[in-house]
N, CA, C, O and CB atoms as a CASP TS submission, in Angstrom:
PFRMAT TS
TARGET T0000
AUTHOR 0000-0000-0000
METHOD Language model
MODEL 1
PARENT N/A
ATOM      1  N   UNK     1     -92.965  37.444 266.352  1.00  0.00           N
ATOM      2  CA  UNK     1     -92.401  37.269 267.678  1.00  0.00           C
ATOM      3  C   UNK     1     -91.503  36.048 267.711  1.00  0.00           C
ATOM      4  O   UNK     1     -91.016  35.430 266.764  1.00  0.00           O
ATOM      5  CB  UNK     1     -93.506  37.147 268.722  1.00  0.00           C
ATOM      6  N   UNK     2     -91.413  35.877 268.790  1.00  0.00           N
ATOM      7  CA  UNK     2     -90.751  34.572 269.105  1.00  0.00           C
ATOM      8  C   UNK     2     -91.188  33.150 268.363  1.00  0.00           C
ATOM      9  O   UNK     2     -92.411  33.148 268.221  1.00  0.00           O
ATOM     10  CB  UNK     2     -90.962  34.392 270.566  1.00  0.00           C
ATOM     11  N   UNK     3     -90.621  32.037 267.886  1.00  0.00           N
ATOM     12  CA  UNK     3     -90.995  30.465 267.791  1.00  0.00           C
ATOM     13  C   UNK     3     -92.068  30.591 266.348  1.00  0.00           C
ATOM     14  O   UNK     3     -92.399  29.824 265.444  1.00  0.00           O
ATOM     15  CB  UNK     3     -91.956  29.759 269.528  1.00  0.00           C
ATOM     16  N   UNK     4     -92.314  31.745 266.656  1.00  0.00           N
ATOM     17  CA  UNK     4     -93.487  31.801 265.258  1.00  0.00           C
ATOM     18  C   UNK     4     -94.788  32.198 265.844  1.00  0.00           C
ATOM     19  O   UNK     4     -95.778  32.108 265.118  1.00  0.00           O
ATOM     20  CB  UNK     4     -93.792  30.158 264.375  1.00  0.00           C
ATOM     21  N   UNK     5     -94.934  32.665 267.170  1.00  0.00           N
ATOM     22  CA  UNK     5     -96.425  32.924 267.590  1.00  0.00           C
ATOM     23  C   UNK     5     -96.417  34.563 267.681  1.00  0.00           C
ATOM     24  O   UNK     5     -95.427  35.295 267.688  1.00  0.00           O
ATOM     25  CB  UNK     5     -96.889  32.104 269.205  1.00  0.00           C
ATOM     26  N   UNK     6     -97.786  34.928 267.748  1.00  0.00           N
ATOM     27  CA  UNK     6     -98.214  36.149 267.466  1.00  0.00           C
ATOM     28  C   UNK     6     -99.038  36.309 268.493  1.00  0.00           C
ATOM     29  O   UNK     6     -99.487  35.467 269.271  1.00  0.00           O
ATOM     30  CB  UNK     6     -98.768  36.364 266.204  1.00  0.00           C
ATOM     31  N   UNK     7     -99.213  37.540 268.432  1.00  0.00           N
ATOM     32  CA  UNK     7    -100.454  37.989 269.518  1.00  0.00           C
ATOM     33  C   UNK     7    -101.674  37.352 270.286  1.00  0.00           C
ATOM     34  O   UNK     7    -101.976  37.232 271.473  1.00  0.00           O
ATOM     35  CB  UNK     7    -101.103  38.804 268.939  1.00  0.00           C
ATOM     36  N   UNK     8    -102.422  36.883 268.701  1.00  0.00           N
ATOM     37  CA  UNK     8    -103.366  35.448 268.989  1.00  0.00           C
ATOM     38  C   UNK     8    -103.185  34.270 270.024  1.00  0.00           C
ATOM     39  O   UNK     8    -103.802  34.164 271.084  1.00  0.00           O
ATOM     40  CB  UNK     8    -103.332  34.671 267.795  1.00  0.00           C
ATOM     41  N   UNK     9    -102.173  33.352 269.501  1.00  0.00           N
ATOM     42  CA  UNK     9    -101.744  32.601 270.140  1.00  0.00           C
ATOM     43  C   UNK     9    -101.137  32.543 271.419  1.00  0.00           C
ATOM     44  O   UNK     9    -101.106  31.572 272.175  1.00  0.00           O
ATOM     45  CB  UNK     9    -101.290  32.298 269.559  1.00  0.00           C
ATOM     46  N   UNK    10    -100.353  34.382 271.705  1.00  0.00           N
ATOM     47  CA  UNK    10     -99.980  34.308 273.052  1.00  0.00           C
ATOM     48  C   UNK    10    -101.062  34.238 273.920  1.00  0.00           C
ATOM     49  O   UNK    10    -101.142  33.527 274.921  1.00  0.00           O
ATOM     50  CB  UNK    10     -99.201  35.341 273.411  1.00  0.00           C
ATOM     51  N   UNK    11    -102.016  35.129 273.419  1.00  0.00           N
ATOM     52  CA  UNK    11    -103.696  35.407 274.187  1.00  0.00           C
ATOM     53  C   UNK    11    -104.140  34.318 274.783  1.00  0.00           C
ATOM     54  O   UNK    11    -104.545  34.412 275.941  1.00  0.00           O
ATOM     55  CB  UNK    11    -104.994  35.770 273.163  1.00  0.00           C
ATOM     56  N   UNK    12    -104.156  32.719 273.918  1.00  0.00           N
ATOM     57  CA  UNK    12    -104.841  32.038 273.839  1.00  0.00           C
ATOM     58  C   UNK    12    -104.179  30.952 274.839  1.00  0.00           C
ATOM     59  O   UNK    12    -104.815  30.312 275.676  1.00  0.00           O
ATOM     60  CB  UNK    12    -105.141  31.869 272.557  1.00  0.00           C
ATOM     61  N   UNK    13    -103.160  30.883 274.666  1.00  0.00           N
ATOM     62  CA  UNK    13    -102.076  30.020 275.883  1.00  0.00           C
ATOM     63  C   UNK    13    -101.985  31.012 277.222  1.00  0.00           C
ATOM     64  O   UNK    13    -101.448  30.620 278.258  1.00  0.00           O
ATOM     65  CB  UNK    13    -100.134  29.774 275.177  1.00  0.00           C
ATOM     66  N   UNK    14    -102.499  32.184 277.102  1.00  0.00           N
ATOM     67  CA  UNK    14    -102.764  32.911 278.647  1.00  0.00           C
ATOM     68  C   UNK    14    -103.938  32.462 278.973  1.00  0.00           C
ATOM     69  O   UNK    14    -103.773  32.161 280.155  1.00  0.00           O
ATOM     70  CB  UNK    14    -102.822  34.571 278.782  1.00  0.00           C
ATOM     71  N   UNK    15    -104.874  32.250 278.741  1.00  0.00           N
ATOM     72  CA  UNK    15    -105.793  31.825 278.574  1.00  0.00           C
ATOM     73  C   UNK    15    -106.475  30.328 279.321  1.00  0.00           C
ATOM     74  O   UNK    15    -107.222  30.004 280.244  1.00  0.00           O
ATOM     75  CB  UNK    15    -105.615  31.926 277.442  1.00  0.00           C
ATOM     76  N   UNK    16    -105.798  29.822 278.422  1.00  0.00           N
ATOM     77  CA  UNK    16    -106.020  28.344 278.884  1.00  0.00           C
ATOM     78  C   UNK    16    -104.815  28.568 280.489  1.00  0.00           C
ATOM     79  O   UNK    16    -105.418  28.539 281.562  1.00  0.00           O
ATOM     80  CB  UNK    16    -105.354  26.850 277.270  1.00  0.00           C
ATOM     81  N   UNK    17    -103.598  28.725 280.548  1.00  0.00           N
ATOM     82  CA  UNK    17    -102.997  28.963 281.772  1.00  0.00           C
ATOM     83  C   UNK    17    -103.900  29.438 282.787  1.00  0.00           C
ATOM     84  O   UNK    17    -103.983  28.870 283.876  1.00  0.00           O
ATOM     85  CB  UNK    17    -101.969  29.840 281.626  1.00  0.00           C
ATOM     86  N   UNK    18    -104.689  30.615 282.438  1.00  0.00           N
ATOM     87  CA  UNK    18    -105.465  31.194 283.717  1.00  0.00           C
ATOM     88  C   UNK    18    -106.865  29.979 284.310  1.00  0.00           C
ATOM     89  O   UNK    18    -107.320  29.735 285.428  1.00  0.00           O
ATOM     90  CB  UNK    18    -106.254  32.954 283.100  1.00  0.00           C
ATOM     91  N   UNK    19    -107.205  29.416 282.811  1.00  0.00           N
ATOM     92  CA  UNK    19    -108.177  28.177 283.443  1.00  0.00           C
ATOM     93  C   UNK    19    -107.758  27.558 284.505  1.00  0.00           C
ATOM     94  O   UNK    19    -108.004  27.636 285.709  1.00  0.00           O
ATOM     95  CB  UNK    19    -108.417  27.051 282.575  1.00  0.00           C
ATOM     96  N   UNK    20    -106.910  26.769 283.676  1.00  0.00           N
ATOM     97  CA  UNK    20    -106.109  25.318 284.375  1.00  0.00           C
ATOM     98  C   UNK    20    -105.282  25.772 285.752  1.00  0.00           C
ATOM     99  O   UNK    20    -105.197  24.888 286.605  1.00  0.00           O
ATOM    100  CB  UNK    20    -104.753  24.554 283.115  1.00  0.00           C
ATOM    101  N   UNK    21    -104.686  27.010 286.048  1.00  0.00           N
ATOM    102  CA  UNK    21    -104.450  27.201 287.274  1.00  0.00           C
ATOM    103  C   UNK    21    -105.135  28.400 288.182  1.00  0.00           C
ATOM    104  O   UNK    21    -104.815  28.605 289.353  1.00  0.00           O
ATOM    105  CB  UNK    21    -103.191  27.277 287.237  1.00  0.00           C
ATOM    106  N   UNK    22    -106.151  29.176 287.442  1.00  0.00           N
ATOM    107  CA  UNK    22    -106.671  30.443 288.438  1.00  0.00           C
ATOM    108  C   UNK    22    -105.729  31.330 288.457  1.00  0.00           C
ATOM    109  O   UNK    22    -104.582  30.997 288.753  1.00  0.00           O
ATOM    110  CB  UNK    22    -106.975  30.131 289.959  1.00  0.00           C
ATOM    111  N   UNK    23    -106.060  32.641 288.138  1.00  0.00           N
ATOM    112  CA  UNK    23    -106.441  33.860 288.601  1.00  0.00           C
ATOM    113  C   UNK    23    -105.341  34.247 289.555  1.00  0.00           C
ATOM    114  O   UNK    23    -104.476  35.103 289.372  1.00  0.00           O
ATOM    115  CB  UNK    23    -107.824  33.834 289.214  1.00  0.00           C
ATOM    116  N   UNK    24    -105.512  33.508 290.556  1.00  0.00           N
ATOM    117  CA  UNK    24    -104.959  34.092 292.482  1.00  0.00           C
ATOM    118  C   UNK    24    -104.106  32.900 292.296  1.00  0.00           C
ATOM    119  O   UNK    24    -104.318  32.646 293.482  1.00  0.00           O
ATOM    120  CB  UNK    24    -106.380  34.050 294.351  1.00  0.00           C
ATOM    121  N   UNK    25    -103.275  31.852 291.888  1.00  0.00           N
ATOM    122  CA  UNK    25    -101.986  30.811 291.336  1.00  0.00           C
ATOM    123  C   UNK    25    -100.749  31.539 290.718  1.00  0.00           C
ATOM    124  O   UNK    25     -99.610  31.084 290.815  1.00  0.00           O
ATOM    125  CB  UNK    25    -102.530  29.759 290.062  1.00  0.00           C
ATOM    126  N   UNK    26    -101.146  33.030 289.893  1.00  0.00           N
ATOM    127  CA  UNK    26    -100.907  32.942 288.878  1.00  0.00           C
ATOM    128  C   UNK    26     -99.158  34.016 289.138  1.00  0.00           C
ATOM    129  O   UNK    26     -98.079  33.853 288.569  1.00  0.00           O
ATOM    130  CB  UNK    26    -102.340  33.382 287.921  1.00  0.00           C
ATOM    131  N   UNK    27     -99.552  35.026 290.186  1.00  0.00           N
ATOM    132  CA  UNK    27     -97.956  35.443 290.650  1.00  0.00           C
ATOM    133  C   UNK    27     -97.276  34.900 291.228  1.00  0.00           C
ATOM    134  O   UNK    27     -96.143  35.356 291.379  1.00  0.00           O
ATOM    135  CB  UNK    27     -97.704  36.327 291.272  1.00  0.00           C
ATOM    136  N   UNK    28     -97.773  33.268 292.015  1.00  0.00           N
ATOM    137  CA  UNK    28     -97.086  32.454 292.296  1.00  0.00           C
ATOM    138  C   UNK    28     -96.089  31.716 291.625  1.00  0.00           C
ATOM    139  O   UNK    28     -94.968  31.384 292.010  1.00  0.00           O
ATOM    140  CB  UNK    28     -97.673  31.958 292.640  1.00  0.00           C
ATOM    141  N   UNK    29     -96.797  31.472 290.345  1.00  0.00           N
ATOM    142  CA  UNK    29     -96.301  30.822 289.311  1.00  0.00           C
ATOM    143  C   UNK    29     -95.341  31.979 288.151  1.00  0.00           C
ATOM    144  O   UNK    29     -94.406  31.599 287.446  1.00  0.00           O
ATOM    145  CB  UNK    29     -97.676  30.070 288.653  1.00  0.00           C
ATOM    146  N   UNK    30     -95.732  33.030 288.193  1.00  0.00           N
ATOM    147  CA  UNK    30     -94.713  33.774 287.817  1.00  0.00           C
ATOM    148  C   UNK    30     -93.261  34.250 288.991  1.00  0.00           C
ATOM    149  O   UNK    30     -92.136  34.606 288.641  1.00  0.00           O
ATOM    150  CB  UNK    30     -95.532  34.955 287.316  1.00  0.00           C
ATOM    151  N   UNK    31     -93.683  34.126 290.121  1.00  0.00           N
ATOM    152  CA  UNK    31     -92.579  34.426 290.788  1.00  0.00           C
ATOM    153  C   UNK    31     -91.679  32.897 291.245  1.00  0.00           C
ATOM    154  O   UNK    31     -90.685  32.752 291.956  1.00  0.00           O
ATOM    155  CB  UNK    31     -93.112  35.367 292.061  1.00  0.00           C
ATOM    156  N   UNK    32     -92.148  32.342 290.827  1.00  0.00           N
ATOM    157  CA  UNK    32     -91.049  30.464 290.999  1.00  0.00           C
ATOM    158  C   UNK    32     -90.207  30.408 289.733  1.00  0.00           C
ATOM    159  O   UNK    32     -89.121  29.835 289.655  1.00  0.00           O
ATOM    160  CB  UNK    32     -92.270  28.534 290.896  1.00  0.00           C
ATOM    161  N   UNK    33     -91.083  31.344 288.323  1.00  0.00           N
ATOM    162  CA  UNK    33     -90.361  31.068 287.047  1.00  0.00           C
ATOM    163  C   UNK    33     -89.307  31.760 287.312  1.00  0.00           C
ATOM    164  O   UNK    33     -88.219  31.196 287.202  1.00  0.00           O
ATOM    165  CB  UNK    33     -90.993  31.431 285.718  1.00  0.00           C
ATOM    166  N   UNK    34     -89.372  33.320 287.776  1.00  0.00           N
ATOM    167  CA  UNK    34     -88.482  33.908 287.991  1.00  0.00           C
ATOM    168  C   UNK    34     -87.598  33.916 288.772  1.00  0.00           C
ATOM    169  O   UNK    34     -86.571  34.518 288.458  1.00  0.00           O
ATOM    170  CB  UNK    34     -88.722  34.532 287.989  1.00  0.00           C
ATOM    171  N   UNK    35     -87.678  33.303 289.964  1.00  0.00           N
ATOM    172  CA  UNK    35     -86.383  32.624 290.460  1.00  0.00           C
ATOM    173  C   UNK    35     -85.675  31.767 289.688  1.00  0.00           C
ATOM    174  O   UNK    35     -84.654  31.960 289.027  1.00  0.00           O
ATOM    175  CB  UNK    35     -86.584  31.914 291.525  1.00  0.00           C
ATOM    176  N   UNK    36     -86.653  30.330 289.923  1.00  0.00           N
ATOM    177  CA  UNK    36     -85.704  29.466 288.621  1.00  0.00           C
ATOM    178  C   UNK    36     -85.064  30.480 287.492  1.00  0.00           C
ATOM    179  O   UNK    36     -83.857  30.495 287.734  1.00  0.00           O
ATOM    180  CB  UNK    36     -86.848  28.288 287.608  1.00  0.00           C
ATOM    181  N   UNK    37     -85.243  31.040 286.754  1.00  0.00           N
ATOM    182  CA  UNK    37     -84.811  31.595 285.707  1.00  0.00           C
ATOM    183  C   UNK    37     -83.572  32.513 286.009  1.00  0.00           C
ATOM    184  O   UNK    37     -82.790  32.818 285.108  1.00  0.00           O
ATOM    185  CB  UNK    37     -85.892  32.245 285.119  1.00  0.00           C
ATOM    186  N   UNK    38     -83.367  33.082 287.718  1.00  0.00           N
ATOM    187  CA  UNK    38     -82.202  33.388 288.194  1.00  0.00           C
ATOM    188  C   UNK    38     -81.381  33.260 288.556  1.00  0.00           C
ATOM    189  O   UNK    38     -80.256  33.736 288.405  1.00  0.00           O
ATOM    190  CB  UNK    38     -82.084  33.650 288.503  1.00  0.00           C
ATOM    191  N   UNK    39     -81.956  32.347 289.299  1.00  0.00           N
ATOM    192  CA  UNK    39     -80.846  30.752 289.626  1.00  0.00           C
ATOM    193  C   UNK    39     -79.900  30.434 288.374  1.00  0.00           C
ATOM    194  O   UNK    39     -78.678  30.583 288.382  1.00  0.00           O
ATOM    195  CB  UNK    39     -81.952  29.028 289.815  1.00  0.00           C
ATOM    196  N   UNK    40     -80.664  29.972 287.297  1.00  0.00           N
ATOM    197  CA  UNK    40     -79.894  29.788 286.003  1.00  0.00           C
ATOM    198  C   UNK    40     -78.858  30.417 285.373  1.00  0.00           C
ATOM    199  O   UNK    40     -77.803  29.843 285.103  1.00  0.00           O
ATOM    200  CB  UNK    40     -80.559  29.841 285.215  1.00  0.00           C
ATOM    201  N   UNK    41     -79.107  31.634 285.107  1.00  0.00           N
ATOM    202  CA  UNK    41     -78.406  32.219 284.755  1.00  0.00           C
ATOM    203  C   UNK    41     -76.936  32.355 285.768  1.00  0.00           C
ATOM    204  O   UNK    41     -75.777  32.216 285.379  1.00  0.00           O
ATOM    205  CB  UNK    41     -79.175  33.193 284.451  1.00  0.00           C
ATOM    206  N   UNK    42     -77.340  32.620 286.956  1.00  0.00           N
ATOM    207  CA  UNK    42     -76.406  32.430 287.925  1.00  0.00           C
ATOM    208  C   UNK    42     -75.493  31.839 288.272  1.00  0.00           C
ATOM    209  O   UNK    42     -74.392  32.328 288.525  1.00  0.00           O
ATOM    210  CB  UNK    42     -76.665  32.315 288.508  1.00  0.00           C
ATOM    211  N   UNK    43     -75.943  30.146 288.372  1.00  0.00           N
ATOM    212  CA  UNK    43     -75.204  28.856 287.604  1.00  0.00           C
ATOM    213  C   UNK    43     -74.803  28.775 286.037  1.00  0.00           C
ATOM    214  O   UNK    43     -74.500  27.673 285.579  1.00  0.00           O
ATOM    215  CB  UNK    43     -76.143  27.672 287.748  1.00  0.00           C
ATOM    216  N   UNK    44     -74.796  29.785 285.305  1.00  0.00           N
ATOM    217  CA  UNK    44     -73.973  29.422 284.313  1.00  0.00           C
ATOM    218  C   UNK    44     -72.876  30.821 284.676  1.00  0.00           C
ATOM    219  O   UNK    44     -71.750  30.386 284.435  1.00  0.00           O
ATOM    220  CB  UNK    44     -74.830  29.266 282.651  1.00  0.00           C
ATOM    221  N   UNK    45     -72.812  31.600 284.926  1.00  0.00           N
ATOM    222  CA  UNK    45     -71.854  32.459 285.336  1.00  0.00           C
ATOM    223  C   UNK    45     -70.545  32.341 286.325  1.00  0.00           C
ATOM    224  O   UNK    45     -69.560  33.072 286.428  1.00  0.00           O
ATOM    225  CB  UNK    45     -72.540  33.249 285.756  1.00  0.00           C
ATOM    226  N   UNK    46     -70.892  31.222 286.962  1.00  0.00           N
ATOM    227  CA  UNK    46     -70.631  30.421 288.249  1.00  0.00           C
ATOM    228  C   UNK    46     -69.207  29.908 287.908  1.00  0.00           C
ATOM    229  O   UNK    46     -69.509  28.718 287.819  1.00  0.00           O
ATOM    230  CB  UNK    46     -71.797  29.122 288.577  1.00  0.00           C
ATOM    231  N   UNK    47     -68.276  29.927 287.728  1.00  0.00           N
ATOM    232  CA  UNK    47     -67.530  29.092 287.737  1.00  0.00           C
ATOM    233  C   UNK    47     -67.353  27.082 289.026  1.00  0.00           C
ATOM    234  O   UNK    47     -67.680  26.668 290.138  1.00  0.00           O
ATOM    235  CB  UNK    47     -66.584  30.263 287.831  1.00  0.00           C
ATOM    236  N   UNK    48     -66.882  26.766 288.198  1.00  0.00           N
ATOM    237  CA  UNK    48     -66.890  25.243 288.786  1.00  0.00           C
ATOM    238  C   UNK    48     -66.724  25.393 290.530  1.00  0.00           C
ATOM    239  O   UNK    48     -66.008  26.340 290.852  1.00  0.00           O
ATOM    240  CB  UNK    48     -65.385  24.233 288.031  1.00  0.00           C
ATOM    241  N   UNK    49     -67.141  24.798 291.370  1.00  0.00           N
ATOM    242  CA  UNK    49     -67.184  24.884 292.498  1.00  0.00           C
ATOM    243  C   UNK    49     -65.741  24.271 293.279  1.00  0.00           C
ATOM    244  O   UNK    49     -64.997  24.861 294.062  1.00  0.00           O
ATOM    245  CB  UNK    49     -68.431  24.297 292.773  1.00  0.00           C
ATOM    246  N   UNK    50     -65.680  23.228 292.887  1.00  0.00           N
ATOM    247  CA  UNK    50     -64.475  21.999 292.730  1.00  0.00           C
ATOM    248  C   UNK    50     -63.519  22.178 291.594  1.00  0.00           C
ATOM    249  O   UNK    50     -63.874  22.207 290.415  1.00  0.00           O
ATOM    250  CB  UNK    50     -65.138  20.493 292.444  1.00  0.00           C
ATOM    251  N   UNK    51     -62.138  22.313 292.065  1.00  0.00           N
ATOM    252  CA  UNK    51     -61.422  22.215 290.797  1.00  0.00           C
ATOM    253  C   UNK    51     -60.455  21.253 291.049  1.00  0.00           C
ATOM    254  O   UNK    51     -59.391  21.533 291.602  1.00  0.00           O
ATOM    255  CB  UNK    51     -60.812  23.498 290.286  1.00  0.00           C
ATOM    256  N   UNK    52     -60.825  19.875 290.593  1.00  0.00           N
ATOM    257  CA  UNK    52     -59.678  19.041 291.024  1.00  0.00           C
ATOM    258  C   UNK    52     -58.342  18.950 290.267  1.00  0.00           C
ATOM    259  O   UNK    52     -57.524  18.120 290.663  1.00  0.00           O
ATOM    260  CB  UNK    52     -60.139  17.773 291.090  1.00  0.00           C
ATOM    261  N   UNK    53     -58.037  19.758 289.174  1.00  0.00           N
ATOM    262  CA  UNK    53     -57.142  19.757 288.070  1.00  0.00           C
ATOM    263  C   UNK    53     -55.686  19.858 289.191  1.00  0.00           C
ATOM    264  O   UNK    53     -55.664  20.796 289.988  1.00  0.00           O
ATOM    265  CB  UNK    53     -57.485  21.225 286.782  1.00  0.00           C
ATOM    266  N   UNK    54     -54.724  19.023 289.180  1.00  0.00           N
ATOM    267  CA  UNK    54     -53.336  19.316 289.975  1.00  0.00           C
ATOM    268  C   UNK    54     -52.981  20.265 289.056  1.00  0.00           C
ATOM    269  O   UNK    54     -53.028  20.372 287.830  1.00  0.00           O
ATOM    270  CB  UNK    54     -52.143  18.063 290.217  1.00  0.00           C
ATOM    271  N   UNK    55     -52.393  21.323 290.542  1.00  0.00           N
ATOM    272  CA  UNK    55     -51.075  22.250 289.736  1.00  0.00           C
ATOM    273  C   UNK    55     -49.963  21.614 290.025  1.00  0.00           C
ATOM    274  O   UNK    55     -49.842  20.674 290.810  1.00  0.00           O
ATOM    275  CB  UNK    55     -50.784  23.865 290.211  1.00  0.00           C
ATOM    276  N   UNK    56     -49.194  22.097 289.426  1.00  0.00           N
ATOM    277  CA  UNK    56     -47.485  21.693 289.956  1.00  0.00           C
ATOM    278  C   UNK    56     -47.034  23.244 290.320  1.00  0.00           C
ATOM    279  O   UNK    56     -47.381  24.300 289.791  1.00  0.00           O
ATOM    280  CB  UNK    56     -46.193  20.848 288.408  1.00  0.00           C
ATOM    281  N   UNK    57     -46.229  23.013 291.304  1.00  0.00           N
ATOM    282  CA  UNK    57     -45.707  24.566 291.931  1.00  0.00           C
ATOM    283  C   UNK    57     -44.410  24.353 290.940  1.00  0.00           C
ATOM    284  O   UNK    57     -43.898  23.261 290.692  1.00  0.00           O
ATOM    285  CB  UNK    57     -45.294  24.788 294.062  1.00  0.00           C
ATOM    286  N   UNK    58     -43.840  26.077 290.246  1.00  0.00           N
ATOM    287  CA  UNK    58     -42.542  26.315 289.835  1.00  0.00           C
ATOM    288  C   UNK    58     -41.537  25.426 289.988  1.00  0.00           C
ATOM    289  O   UNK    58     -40.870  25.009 289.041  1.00  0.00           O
ATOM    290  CB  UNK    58     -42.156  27.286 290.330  1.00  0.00           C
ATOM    291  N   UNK    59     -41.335  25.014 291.445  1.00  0.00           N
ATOM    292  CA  UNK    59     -40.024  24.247 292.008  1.00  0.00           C
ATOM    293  C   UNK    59     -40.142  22.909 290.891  1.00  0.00           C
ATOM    294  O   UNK    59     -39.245  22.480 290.165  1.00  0.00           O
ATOM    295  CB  UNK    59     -40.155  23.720 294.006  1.00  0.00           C
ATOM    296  N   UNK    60     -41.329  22.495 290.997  1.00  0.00           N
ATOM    297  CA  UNK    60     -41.254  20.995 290.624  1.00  0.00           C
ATOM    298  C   UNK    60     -41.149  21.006 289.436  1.00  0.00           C
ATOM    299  O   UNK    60     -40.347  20.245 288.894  1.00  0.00           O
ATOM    300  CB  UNK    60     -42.309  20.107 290.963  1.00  0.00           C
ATOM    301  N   UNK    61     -42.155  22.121 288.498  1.00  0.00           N
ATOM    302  CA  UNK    61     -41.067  22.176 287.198  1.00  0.00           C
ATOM    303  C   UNK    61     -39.984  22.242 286.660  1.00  0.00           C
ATOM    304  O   UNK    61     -39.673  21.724 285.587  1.00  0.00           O
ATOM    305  CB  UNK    61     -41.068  22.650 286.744  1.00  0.00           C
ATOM    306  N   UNK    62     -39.252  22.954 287.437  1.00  0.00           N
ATOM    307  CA  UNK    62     -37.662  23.049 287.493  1.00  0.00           C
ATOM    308  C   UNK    62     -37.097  21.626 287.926  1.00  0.00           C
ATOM    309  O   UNK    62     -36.378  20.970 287.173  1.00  0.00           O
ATOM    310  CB  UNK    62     -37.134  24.256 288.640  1.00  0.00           C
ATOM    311  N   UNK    63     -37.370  21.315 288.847  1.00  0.00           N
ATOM    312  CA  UNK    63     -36.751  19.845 289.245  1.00  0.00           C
ATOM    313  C   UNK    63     -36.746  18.685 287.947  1.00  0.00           C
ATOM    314  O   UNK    63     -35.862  17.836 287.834  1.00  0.00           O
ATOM    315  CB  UNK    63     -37.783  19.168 290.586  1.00  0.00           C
ATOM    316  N   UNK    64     -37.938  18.833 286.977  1.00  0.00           N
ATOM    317  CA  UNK    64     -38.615  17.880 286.351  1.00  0.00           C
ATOM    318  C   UNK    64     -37.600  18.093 284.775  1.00  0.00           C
ATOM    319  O   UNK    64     -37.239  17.339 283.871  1.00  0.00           O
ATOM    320  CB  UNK    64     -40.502  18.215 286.368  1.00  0.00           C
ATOM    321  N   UNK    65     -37.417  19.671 285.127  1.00  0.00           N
ATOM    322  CA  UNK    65     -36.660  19.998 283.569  1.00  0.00           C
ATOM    323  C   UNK    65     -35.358  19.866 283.706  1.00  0.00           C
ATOM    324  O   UNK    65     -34.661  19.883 282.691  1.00  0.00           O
ATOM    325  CB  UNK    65     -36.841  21.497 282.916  1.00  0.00           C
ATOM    326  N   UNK    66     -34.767  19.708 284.998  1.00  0.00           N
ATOM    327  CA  UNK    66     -33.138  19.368 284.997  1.00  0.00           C
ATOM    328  C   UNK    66     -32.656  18.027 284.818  1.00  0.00           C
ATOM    329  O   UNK    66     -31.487  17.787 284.518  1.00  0.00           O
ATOM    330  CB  UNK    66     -32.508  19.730 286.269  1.00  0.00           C
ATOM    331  N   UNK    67     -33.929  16.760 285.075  1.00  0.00           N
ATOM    332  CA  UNK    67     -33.987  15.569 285.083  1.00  0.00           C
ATOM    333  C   UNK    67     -33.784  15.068 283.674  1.00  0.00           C
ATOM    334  O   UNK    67     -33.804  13.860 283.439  1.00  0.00           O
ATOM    335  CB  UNK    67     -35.111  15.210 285.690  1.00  0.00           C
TER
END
């Protein structure tokens, strides 16, 4: 699988997860990953919000190339 873990090890990190947060935590905590995780992707698809880069309009190129 993934990173190098196997079946075992996924078992065993579900496991300890279901201790340390319960049972009835646990679609909570899968449904926050999965937002975050949509969000993300989202923001990288996103283009920049702000684009402060100046254009120059046609005219002023022309003005700039007769100079």
């Amino acid at each position: 699988m993934m990173f190098g873990l196997g079946i075992p090890e996924l078992l065993m990190i579900l496991v300890i997860i279901v201790l340390i947060f319960g049972a009835t935590r646990l679609p909570q905590i899968g449904e926050g990953l999965g937002k975050g995780i949509k969000n993300f992707r989202a923001a990288l698809r996103e283009p920049p919000e702000i684009d402060v880069t100046p254009n120059k309009d046609p005219e002023q190129k022309q003005d700039e190339s007769e100079r």
